[in-house]
MIDOFI-272494 format. One line per field, with one value per residue (C-alpha): residue number from 1; x, y, z. Coordinates in steps of 0.02 Angstrom, whole numbers. Example, Ala and Ser with C-alpha at 12.3 -4.5 7.8 and 13.67 -1.06 7.14 Angstrom:
num [1  2]
xx [615  684]
yy [-225  -53]
zz [390  357]
***
This chain:
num [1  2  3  4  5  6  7  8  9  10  11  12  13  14  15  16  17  18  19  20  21  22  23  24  25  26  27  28  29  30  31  32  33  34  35  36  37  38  39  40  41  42  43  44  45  46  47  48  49  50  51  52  53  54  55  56  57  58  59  60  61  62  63  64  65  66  67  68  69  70  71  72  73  74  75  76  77  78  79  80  81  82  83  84  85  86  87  88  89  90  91  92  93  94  95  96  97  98  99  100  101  102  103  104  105  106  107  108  109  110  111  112  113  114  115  116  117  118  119  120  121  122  123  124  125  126  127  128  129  130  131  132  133  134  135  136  137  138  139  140  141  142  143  144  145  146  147  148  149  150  151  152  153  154  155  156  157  158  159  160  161  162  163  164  165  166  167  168  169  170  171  172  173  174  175  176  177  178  179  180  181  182  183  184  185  186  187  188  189  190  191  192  193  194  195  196  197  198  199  200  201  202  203  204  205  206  207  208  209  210  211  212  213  214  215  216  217  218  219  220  221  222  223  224  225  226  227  228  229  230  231  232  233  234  235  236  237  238  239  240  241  242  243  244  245  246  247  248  249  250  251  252  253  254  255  256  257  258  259  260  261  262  263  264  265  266  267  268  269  270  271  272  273  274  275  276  277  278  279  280  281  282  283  284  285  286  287  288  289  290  291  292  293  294  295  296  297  298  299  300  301  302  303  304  305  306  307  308  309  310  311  312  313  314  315  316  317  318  319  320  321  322  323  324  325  326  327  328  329  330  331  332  333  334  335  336  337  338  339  340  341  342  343  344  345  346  347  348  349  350  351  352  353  354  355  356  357  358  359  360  361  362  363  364  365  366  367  368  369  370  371  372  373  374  375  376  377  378  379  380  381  382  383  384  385  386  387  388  389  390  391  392  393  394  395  396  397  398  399  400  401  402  403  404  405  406  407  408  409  410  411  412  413  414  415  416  417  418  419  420  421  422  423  424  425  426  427  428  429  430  431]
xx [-2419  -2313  -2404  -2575  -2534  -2470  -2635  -2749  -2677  -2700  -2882  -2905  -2855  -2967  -3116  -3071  -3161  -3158  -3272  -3399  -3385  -3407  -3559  -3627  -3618  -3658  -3769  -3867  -4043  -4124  -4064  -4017  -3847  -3854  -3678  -3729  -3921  -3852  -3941  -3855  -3973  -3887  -3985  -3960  -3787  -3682  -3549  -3465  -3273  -3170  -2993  -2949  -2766  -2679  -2629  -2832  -2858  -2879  -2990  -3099  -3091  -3148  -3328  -3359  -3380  -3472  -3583  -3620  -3630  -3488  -3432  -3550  -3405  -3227  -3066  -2876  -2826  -2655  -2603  -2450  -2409  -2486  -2688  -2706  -2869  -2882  -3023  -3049  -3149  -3003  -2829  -2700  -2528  -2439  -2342  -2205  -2195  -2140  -2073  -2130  -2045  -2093  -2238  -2302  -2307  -2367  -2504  -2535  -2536  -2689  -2776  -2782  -2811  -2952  -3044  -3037  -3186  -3310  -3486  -3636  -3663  -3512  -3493  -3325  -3293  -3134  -3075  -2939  -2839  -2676  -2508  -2591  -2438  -2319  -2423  -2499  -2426  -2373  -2269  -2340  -2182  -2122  -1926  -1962  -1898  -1936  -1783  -1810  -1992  -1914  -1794  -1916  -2024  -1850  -1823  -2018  -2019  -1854  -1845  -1976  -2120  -2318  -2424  -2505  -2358  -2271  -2426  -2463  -2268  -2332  -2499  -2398  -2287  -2414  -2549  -2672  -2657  -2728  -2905  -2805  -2877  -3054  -3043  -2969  -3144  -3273  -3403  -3436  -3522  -3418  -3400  -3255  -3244  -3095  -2995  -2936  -2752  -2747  -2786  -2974  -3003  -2884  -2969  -2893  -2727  -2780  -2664  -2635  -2809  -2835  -3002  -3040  -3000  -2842  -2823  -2648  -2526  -2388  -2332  -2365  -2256  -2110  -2110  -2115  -1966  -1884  -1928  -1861  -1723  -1765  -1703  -1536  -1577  -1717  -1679  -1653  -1809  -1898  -1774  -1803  -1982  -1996  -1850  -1919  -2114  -2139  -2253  -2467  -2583  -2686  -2908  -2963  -3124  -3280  -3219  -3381  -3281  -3294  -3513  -3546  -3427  -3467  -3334  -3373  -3255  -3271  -3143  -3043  -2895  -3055  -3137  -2955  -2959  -3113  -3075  -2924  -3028  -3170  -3052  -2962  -3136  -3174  -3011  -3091  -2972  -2999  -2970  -2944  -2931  -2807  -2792  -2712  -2545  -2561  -2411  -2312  -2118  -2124  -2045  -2137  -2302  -2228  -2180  -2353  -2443  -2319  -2376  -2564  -2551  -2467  -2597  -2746  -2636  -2640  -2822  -2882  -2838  -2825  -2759  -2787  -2741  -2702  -2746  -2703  -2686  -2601  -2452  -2291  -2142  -1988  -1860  -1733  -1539  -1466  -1452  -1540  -1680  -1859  -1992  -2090  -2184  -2049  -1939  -2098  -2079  -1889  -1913  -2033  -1920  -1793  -1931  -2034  -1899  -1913  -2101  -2239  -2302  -2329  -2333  -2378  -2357  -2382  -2437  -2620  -2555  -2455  -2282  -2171  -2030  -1898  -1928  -2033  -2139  -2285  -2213  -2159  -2202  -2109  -2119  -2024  -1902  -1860  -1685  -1652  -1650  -1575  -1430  -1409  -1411  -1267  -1408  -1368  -1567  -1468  -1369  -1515  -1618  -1481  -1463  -1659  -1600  -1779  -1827  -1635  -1642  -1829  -1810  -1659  -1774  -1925  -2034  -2079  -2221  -2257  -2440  -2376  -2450  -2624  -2695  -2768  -2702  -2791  -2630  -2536  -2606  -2534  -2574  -2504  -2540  -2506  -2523]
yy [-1317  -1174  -1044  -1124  -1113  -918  -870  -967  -855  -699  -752  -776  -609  -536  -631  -566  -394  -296  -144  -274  -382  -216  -157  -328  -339  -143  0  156  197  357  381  195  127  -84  -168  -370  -349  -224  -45  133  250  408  554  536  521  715  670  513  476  367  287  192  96  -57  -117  -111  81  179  76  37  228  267  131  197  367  298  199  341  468  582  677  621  550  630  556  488  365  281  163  93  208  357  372  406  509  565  610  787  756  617  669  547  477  343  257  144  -38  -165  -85  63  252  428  434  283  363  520  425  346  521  596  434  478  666  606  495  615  720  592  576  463  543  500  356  263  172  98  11  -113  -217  -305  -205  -109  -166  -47  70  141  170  269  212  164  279  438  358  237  317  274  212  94  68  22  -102  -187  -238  -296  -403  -489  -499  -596  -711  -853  -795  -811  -675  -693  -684  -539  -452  -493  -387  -265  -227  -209  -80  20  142  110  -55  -197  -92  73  156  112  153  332  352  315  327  355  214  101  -44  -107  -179  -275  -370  -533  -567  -673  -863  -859  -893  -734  -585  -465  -501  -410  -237  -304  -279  -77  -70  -257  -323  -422  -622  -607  -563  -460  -641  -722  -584  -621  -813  -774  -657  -786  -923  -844  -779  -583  -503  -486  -411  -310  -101  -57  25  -140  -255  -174  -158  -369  -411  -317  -341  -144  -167  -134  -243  -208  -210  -389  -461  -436  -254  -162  -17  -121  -144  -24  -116  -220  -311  -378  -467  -440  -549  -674  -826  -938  -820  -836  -1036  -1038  -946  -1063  -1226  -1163  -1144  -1310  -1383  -1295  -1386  -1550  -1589  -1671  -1537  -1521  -1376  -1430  -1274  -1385  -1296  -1108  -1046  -1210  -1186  -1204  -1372  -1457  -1380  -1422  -1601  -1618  -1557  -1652  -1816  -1757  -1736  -1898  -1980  -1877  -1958  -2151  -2129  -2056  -2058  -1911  -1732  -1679  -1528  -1469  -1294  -1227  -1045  -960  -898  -1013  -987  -923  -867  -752  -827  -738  -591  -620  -573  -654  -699  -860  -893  -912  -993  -1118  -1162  -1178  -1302  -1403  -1391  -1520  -1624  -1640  -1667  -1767  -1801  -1746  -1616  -1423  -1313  -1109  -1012  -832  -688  -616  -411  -433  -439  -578  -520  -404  -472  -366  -521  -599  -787  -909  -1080  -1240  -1401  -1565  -1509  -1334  -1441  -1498  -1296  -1214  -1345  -1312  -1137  -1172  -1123  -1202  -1212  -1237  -1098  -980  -1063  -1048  -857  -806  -793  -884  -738  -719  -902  -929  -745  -824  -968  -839  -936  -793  -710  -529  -453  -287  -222  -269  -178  -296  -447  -611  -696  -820  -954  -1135  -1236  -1416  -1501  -1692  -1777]
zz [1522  1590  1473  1518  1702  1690  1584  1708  1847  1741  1714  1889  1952  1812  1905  2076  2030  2198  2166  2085  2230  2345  2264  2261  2466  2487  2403  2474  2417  2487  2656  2715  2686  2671  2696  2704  2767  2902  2903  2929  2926  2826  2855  3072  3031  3040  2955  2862  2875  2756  2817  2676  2684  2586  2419  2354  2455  2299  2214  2386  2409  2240  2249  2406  2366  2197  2303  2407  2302  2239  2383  2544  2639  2670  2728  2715  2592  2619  2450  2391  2238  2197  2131  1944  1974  2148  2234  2286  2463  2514  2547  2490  2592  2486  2615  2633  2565  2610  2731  2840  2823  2892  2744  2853  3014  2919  2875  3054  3136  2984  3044  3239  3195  3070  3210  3338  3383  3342  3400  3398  3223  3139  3060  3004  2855  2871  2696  2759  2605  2622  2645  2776  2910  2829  2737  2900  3085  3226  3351  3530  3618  3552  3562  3431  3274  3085  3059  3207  3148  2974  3051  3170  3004  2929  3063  3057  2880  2845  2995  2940  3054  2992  2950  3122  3228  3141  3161  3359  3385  3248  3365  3525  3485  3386  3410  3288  3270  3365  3396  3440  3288  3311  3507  3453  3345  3489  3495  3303  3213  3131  2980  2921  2739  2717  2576  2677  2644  2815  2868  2872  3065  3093  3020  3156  3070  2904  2920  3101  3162  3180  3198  3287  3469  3475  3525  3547  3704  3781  3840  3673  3590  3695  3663  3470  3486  3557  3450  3305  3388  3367  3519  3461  3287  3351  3354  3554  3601  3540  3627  3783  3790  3753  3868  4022  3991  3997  3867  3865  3836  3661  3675  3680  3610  3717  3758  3762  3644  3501  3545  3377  3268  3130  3010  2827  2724  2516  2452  2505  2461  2440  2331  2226  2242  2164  2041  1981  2006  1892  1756  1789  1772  1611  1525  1603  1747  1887  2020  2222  2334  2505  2639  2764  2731  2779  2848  2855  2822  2620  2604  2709  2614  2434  2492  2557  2401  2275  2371  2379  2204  2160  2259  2147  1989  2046  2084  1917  1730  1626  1701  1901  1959  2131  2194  2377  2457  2582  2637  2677  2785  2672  2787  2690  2690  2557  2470  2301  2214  2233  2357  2439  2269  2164  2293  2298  2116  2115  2264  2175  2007  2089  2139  1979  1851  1705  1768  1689  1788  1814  1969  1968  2136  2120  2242  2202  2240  2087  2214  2256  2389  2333  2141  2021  1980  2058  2046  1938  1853  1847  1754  1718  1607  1712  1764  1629  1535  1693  1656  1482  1531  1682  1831  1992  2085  2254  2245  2195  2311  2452  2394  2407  2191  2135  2041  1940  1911  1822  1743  1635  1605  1521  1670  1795  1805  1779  1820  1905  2042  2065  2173  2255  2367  2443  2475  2368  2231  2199  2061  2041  1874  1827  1671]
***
C-alpha cells in the first residue's frame, strides 16, 4: 500500500499539466486575445509585457509566448533554478528560495523598472505560481537590508503561522506586493494568470497578492506578530515599524486602480484532489474529499482525518480512502531535516500502528521543508520497522528529523522539483 500510495501521487502530478491547462483557458486568433471568455484586443495594444515569478514561471513564461506567438510579448521571468532553454525576448532572475536574498530584491527592482512607463496600450500579463513570496521583492524602506529581508521570512516561516498571515506581514513591508506592483503599472491593461497554492477564498495570498487589492491590515499585522510571539525574533527595522504603527496601509479592494484588472486561476489544490480521488475510484475504493482542515495546527488535522476515516471504515466494507488538501501548521522546534508533509506522516505513524491502514502526505512543487523530498508515506507496520531499525518517531518528530527518520525506512518520497505547486496532498487509506 505504501508503493501504491507513492505511484498514485506520481500519477497525479503527471495529470496536473499546467501549459495544457493554460492553453485550454487562453488562446489568440488573429488579433483578439481570449483568457476565460474575456477579450483583449491585440492589434490596439503598443506593446505587451510579461512578469512571470514562482516555482511554475518558466514553464508559464514559455506557453505564453507559444500562445502568443514567438516573440510578441517581452518581459522578466523570476524562477526557482535556472531555465534549460531560455527565451531570448524575456530576461531571466532566479531568485531566492525559500528564503529571499539580493537575487530576490534584484528581481523586485527589474519588476518596478519593467512596469513603469505604461500606458493605456500596454498590457500586463502577470504569470503568478507559488514561491513567489521569496522569489520576488523589494523592500518598502531603503533601511531594510537583505539580510534583514532574509531573516524576517525566517522568522514567518518557522513560527507556525498560515500561509495567509505570513503573507498579510510579507505585503506590509513590501513594495510590490499587496497591489504595489500592479499600481506601479497603471494604467496598462492587465490579467493575471495564476497557479493557486493558497486557501481558495484567499487568492490575494498567492505570492502575497502583487497585482490584487489586499483584505488584510496594518492592525491585523500587529496582532499576528504578537500572537506568535515575533517581535522579539523579528530583525530591528521590522520590530520597530510593528511596535510603533509607522507602518502604510497596502490598496484595498474596491480601489478604483485595480478597475482594468482581471484575475484567472488555472490550477488549483482541487484540481490536485481530483486528481487523487479519480484514481482511488479506478482501484474501486470508496473515496471522500474533507477541506475542513486548511491551515489547522497538524495534529489536530491528522486526528481529525484518522477519525473521519475510521468513521468511512465502520460505514462501508471493502477499501475507503480519504483525500484532503492544504496546508497545515508545522511550527519548526528542532534542528533536523524535513518539512510539514513528512512530519504529517510520522504523526500519523504512532497513531495507525499495527492497523491496517495507509496515509501519503506530500507537497505538489516537488519540496517538503528543508528535506530534498516532497513527503513521505506511512502505514501500520512503519513502528514496528523504525524499531527494528532503533528509530525513536518522538525524537525525530521533536527534532523537525521526519525526513532522516522515513529516509532510513526507504518510505520518503522523491519527485524533485516540480515546477509547479498547488499546495500539499493527503491520502488516508483503510482496509
Amino acid at each position: 500500500m505504501r508503493e501504491t500510495l507513492r505511484e498514485m501521487f506520481v500519477q497525479a502530478l503527471r495529470e496536473l499539466d499546467l501549459p495544457a491547462r493554460m492553453k485550454e483557458r487562453m488562446w489568440a486568433k488573429g488579433t483578439v486575445l481570449e483568457i476565460s471568455g474575456d477579450l483583449y484586443p491585440l492589434d490596439q495594444l503598443r506593446d505587451i509585457r510579461v512578469i512571470a515569478f514562482g516555482k511554475a514561471a518558466t514553464q508559464m513564461a514559455a506557453t505564453i509566448d507559444e500562445i502568443l506567438g514567438a516573440g510578441r510579448a517581452r518581459g522578466l521571468v523570476v524562477p526557482s533554478a535556472p531555465p534549460c532553454q531560455p527565451l531570448p525576448n524575456f530576461q531571466y532572475i532566479v531568485g531566492g528560495h525559500p528564503y529571499p536574498n539580493a537575487h530576490t530584491v534584484e528581481a523586485g527592482e527589474a519588476a518596478l523598472r519593467l512596469a513603469a512607463g505604461a500606458t493605456p496600450d500596454t498590457m500586463f500579463l502577470f504569470l503568478i505560481s507559488g514561491g513567489g513570496s521569496a522569489l520576488l521583492d523589494r523592500p518598502l524602506f531603503d533601511d531594510i537590508s537583505v539580510d534583514d529581508l532574509a531573516g524576517f521570512n525566517r522568522v514567518l516561516v518557522t513560527c507556525g503561522a498560515t500561509i495567509y498571515e505570513m503573507n498579510a506581514l510579507r505585503k506590509h513591508f513590501s513594495a510590490v506586493k499587496g497591489g504595489r506592483l500592479a499600481l506601479a503599472g497603471q494604467p496598462a491593461r492587465q490579467a493575471t494568470i495564476y497557479v493557486s497554492d493558497v486557501p481558495a477564498d484567499k487568492p490575494s495570498t498567492v505570492a502575497s497578492g502583487p497585482t490584487m487589492p489586499d483584505e488584510s491590515s496594518v492592525a491585523e499585522c500587529q496582532a499576528i506578530a504578537a500572537r506568535y510571539g515575533m517581535i522579539e525574533r523579528l530583525p530591528a527595522a521590522y520590530a520597530a515599524r510593528l511596535g510603533s504603527g509607522d507602518l502604510p496601509e497596502t490598496p484595498k479592494p474596491g480601489d478604483p486602480r485595480f478597475a482594468t484588472s482581471r484575475y484567472y486561476a488555472v490550477l488549483s489544490n482541487q484540481d490536485g484532489m481530483e486528481a487523487l480521488k479519480r484514481l482511488a475510484e479506478r482501484r474501486g475504493w470508496q473515496t471522500a474529499i474533507d477541506v475542513s482542515c486548511d491551515d489547522w495546527p497538524l495534529a489536530r488535522a491528522a486526528d481529525h482525518l484518522l477519525e473521519t476515516l475510521r468513521g468511512l471504515q465502520r460505514q462501508a466494507g471493502g477499501t475507503v480512502c480519504l483525500i484532503s488538501g492544504g496546508e497545515l501548521s508545522c511550527p519548526v522546534t528542532g534542528s533536523g531535516i524535513g518539512g510539514r508533509n513528512a512530519a504529517f506522516a510520522l504523526y500519523c505513524a504512532t497513531k495507525i500502528a499495527g492497523q491496517p491502514m495507509a496515509v501519503m502526505s506530500a507537497g505538489t512543487d516537488g519540496i517538503d521543508g528543508n528535506s530534498p523530498a516532497a513527503g513521505a508515506v506511512a502505514a501500520g507496520d512503519t513502528l514496528a520497522r523504525a524499531q527494528a531499525l532503533g528509530l525513536n518517531p518522538a525524537e525525530s518528530f521533536r527534532q523537525s528529523d521526519s525526513y532522516t527518520f522515513f529516509a532510513q525506512l526507504g518510505d520518503e518520497i522523491v519527485t524533485g522539483p516540480t515546477g509547479n505547486n498547488v499546495r500539499d496532498l493527503r491520502m488516508l487509506v483503510a482496509e
